[in-house]
C-alpha positions in Angstrom: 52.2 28.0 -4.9 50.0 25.5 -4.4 46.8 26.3 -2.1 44.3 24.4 -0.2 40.4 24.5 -0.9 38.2 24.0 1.6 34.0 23.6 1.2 31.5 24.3 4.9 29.0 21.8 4.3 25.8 21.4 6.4 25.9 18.3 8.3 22.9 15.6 7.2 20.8 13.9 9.6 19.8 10.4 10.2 17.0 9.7 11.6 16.7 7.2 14.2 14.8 4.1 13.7 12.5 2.2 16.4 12.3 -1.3 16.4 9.0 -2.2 15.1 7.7 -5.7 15.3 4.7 -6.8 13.6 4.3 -10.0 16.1 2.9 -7.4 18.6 0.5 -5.2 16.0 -2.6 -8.0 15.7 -5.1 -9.5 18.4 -6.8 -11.9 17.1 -10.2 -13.5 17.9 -12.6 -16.5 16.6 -16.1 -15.4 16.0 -18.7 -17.4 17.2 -21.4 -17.8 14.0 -18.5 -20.4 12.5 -19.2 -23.9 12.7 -16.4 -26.9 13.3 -18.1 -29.3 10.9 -18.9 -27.0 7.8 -16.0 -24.4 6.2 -17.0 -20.5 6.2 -14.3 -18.6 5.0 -13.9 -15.4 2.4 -15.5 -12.8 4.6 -16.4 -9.1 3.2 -17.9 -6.5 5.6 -22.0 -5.4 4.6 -24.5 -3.2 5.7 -23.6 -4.2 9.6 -22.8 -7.5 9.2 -20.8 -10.1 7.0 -21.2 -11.8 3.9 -19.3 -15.1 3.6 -19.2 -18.1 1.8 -20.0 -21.7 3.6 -21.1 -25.3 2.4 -23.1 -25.3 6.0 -27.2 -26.3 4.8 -28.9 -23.3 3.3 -32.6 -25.0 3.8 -32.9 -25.5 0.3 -35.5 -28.2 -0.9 -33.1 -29.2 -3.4 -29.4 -29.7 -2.4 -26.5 -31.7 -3.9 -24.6 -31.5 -0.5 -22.7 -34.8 0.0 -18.8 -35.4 1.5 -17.5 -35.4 -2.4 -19.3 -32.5 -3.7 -20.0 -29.7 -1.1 -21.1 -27.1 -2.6 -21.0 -23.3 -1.3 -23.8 -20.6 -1.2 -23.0 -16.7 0.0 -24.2 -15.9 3.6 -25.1 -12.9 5.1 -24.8 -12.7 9.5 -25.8 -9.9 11.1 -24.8 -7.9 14.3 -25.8 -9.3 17.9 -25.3 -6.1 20.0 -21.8 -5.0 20.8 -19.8 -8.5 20.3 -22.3 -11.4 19.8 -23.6 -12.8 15.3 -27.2 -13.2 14.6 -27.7 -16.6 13.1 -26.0 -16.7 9.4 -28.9 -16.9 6.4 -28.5 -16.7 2.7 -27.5 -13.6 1.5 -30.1 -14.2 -1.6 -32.1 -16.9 -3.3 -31.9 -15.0 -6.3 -28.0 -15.0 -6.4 -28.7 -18.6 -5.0 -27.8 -21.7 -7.8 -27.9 -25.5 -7.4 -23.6 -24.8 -7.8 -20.8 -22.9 -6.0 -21.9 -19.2 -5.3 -19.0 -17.0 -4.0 -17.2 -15.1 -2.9 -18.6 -11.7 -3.5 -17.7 -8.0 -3.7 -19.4 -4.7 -3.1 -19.6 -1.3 -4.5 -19.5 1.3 -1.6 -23.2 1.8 -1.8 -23.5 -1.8 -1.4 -26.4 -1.9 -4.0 -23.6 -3.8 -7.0 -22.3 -6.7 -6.6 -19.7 -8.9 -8.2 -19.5 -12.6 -7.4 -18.1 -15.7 -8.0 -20.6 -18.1 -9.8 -19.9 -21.8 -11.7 -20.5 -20.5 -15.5 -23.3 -23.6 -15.9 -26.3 -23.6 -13.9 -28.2 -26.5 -15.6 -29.6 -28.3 -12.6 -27.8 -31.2 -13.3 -26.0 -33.5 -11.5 -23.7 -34.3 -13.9 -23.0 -30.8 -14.1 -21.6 -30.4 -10.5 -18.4 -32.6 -10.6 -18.0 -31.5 -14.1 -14.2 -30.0 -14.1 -15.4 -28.4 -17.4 -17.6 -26.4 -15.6 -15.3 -23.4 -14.8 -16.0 -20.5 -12.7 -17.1 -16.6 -13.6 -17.4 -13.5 -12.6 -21.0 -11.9 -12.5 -22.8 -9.0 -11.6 -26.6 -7.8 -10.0 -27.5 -5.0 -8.7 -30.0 -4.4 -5.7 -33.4 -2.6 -6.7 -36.0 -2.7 -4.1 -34.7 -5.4 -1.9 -33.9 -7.8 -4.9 -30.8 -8.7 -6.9 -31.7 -8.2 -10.6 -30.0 -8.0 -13.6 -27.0 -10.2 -13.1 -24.9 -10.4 -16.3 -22.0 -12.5 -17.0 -18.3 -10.5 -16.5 -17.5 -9.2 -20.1 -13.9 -11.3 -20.0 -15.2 -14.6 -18.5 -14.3 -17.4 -21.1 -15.7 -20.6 -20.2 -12.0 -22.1 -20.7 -10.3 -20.7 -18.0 -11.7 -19.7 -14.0 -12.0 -16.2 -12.8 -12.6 -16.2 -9.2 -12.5 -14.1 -6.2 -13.3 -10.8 -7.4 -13.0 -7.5 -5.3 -13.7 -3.7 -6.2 -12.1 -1.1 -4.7 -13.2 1.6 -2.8 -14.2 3.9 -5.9 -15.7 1.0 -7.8 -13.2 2.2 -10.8 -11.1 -1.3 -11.1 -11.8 -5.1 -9.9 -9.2 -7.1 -9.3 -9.8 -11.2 -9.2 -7.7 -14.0 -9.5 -7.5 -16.5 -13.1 -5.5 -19.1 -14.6 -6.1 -17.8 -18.2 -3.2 -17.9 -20.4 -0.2 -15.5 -20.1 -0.1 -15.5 -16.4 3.2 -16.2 -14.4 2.1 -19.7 -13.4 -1.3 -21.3 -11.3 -3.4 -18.4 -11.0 -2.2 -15.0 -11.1 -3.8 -11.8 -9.6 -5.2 -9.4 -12.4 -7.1 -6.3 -12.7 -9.5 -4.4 -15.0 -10.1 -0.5 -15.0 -13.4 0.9 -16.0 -13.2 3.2 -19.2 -17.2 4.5 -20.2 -19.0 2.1 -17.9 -17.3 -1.0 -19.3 -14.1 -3.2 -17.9 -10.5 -2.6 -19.8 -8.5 -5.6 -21.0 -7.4 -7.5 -17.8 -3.9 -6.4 -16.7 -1.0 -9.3 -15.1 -0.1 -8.1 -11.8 3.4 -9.1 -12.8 6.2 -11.1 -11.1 6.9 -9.0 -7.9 3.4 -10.1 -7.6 2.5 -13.6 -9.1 4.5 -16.8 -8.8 4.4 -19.8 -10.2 2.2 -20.9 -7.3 -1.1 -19.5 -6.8 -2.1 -16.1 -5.7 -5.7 -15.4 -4.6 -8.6 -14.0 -2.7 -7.3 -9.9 -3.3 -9.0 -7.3 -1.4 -8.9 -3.6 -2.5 -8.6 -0.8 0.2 -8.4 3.1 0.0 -4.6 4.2 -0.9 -4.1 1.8 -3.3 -3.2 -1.4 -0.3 -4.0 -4.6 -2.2 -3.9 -7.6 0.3 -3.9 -11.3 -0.9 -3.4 -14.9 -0.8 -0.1 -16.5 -1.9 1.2 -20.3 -1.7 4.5 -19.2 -3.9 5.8 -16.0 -1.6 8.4 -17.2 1.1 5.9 -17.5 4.1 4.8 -20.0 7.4 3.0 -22.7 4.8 0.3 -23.3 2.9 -1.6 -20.1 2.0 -0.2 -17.1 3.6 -1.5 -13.8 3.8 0.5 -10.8 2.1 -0.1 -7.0 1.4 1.5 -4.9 -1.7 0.9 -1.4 -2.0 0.6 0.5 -5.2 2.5 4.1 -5.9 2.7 6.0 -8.8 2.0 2.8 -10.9 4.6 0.7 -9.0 3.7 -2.2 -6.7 6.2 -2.8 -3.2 7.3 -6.3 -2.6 4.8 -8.1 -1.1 4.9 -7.9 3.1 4.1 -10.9 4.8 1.6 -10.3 7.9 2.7 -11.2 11.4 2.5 -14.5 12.8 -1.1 -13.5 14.7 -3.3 -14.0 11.6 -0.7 -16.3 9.2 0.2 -20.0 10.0 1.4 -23.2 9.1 -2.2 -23.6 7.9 -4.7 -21.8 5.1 -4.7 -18.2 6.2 -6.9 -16.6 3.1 -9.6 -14.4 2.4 -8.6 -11.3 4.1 -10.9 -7.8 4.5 -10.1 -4.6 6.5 -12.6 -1.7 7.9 -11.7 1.5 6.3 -9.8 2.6 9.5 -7.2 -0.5 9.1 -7.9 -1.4 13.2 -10.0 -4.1 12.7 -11.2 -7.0 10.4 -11.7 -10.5 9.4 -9.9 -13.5 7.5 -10.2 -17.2 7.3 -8.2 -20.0 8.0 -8.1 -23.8 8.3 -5.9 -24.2 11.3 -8.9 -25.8 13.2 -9.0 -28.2 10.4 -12.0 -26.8 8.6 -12.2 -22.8 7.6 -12.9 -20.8 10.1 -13.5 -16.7 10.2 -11.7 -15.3 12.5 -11.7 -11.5 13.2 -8.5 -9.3 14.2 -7.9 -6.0 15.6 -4.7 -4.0 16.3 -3.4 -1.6 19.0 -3.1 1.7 18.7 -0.2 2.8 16.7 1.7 5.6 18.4 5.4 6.8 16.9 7.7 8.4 19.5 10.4 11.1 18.7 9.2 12.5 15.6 12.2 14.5 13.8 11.2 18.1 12.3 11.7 18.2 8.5 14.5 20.1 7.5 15.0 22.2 4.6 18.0 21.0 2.1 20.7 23.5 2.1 22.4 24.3 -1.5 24.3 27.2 -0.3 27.9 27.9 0.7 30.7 29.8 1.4 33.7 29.0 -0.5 37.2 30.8 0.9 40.8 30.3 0.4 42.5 29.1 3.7 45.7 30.7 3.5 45.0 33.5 1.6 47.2 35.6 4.1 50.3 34.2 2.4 49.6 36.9 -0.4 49.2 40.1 1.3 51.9 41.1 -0.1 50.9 40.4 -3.8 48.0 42.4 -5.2 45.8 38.9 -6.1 42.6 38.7 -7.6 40.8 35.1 -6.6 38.4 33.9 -9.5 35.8 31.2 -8.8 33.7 28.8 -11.1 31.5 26.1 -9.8 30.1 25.0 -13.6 27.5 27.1 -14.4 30.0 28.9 -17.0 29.6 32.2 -14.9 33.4 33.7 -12.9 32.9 35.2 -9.3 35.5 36.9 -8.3 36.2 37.2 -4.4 38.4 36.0 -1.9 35.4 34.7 0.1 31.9 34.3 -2.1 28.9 32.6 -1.5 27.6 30.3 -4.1 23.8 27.9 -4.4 23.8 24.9 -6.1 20.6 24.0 -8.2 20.2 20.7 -5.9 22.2 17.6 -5.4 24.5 16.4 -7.4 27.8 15.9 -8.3 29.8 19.9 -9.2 33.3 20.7 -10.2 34.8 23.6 -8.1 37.5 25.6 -9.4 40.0 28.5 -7.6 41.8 30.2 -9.4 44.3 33.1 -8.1 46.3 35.3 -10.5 48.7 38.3 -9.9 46.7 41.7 -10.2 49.8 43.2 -11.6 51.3 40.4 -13.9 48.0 38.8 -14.7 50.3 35.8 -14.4 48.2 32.5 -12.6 49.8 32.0 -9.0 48.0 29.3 -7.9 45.2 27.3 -9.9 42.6 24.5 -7.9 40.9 22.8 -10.7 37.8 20.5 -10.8 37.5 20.0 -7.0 34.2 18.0 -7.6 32.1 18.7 -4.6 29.3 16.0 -4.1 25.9 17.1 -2.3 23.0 15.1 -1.1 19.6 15.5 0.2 19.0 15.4 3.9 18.3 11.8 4.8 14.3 12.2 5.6 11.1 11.5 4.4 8.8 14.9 3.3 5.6 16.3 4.2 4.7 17.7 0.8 1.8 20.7 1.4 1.1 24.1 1.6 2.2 26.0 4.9 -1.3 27.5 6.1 -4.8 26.5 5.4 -8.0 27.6 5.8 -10.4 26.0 8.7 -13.1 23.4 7.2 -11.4 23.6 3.6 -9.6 20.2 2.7 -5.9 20.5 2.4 -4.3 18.0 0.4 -0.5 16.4 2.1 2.0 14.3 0.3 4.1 11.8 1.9 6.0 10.1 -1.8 8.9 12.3 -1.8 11.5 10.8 0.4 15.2 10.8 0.4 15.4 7.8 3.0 17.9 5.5 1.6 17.9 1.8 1.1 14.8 1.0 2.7 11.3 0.5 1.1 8.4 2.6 2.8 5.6 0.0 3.4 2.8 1.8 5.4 1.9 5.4 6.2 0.3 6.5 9.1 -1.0 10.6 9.5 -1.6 12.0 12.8 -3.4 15.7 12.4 -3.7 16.5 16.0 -5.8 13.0 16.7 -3.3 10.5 16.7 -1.6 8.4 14.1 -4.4 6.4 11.8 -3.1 4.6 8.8 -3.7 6.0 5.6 -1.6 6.4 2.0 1.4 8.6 0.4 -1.4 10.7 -0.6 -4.1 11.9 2.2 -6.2 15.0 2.8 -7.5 16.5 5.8 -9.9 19.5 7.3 -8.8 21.0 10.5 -11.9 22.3 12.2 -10.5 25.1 14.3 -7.9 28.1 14.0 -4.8 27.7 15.0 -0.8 26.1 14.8 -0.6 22.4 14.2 1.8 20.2 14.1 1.5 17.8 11.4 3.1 14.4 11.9 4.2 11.3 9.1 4.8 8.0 10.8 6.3 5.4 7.9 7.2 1.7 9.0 10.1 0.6 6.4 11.8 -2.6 5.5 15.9 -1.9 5.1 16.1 -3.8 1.7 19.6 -5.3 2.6 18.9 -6.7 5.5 15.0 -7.4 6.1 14.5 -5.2 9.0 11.3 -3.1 10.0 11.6 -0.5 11.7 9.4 2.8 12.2 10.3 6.6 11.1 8.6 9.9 12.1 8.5 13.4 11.2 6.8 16.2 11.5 5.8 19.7 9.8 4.7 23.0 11.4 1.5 24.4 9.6 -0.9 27.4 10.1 -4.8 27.2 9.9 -6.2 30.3 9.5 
């Protein structure tokens, strides 16, 4: 007699996606200190102000400015009130050389610097148009008011450049850009960690990263967002900008920026306050480099899903098991853990998802001969499509309670940024983010994710949300 097996699975939920479009996200702005006959370009935010680099006249007794060998010196320009620049000076005459100075990083102090610097300083003119001459990587650090103790990058080699250097927030790695050997192509993106107060062996990026084109000008944020210049990635021409992000050791395909701050033109040189609202990048597009600065809107996610727990657990029954009321039957169940449960109805958990052979089997109590037999049903189980809010479920007020946004069982897209909203609105942040609630009570934790479907190039915007208690 043959019987029917039936399995009551929980339904799983998809969330809804929102159109996002990234044309809409930036305003951007000129600033006023730029001028239309000199280039200023590779801003960095500082103490209030910006530091930059610019071929504009730095007052210097001796200069080698001329059309064929413009030379560029590190500005600093400060604050005027609320919206208006201070006139732009040099950063520091002792950082200044009769060569190319720049660009420039900071430590979060802003008391270390790394910089951008032509290896050979002999004041000679020879010296300046000299191809030879490559540039390096260099170091001072500000005691009282002056830039002391510069000292040469510990991987510079005088064969090969290594420009545009940038810390990140914890001053624990420096990323810059070289053409040394082993690269992808042009020059590549690398990265040193520090180990006992000196830099690692410079790491390759790596293909997802690099082309065969040139990548430049990266800038370091908080949550491991690495933004940079690329003439190789598919973009609007010229330079584009691009972001990557780095998880668990694995870098996202690069995401191209809207077409607000990238162009048909040089759009390079990128840096971002720690909130990610507002910053600054350059650009040729008025035919010399130009800083511009950008801000975006408010972010806001609407219909936030509630994360659901997964559901392993069900009851298994045989559909027309009133055929056999007549026949003393006992009903034996396996589900491949080895172990027998006997029932006509049971309930059984599975471990987690995965693929699990299901087997009736329904024999005459009398007999003990089989009269029916369901082998290797495989039932197949999957995770609730949805992203997780990883963290405990209660806190304590004014202790620091850590979330986690990496696990996700969305499929076929790539998560490419995270924003957190803890009562105050969504503000972007990383996988990984922690947060002090200040008062007692419920809260409502929230995870907004904008995600690229992989097959077909679409971003759109996911939210969910978690009950927690802060006691």
């Amino acid at each position: 007699m043959n019987k029917y097996l039936y399995l009551l699975f929980l339904a799983s939920f998809i969330n809804v996606a929102e159109s996002y479009s990234q044309s809409e996200s930036y305003i951007v702005n000129t600033t006023s200190f730029c001028s239309r006959l000199n280039d200023e370009f590779a801003p960095v935010l500082y103490r209030g102000g910006i530091v930059f680099c610019s071929d504009r006249s730095d007052n210097s007794p001796v200069s080698y400015n001329d059309d064929q060998n413009r030379l560029f010196k590190i500005f600093f320009v400060a604050r005027k009130g609320s919206s208006g620049w201070n006139h732009p000076k040099i950063l520091a005459k002792e950082l200044t050389t009769s060569f190319n100075d720049g660009p420039v990083t900071f430590n979060e102090k802003g008391n270390v610097i790394y910089y951008s610097r032509n290896n050979s300083i002999v004041n000679s003119l020879r010296n300046i148009s000299d191809t030879s001459n490559k540039l390096g990587i260099y170091s001072a650090e500000l005691i009282e008011g002056l830039w002391t103790n510069i000292k040469s990058f510990t991987h510079n080699n005088p064969m090969y450049s290594f420009y545009t250097p940038s810390l990140t927030p914890d001053g624990d790695r420096i990323y810059f850009s070289s053409d040394m050997p082993g690269g992808v192509g042009g020059m590549d993106l690398y990265y040193c960690d520090r180990s006992n107060n000196e830099w690692e062996q410079p790491v390759n990026l790596g293909p997802l990263i690099n082309t065969p084109e040139n990548e430049t000008f990266p800038f370091a944020c908080r949550y491991g967002k690495l933004y940079f210049a690329s003439e190789g990635h598919n973009g609007f021409g010229g330079k584009d900008l691009f972001y990557t992000r780095e998880t668990d050791g694995e870098w996202i395909v690069p995401v191209h920026l809207d077409s607000a701050i990238n162009s048909p033109a040089d759009d390079f040189g990128l840096c971002i306050d720690s909130t990610f609202t507002s910053g600054f990048f350059s650009t040729n597009r008025r035919n010399t480099d130009d800083i511009f600065r950008f801000s975006s809107p408010a972010v806001d996610f609407q219909n936030c899903d509630s994360i659901l727990e997964n559901n392993y657990c069900f009851t298994f029954f045989d559909e027309k098991q009133q055929l056999l009321d007549s026949v003393e039957a006992k009903y034996l169940w396996t589900f491949g853990d080895g172990i027998i449960y006997p029932g006509k109805e049971v309930r059984h958990c599975f471990p987690g998802p995965g693929k699990y052979p299901v087997s009736l089997t329904i024999i005459d109590e009398l007999t003990g001969d089989t009269i029916a037999r369901k082998v290797e049903y495989m039932a197949e189980l999957e995770n609730i499509r949805q992203a997780c809010i990883e963290s405990d479920k209660a806190g304590i007020v004014d202790e620091p309670m850590s979330f986690r946004g990496l696990t996700s069982d969305l499929k076929d897209v790539k998560i490419t940024d995270y924003f957190w909203d803890f009562g105050d609105g969504f503000k972007q942040g990383g996988p990984l983010i922690d947060n002090t609630f200040k008062k007692k009570g419920d809260y409502t934790v929230k995870l907004g994710l904008v995600v690229e479907q992989d097959s077909l190039g679409v971003v759109n915007k996911l939210c969910y949300m978690k009950k927690i208690k802060i006691n």
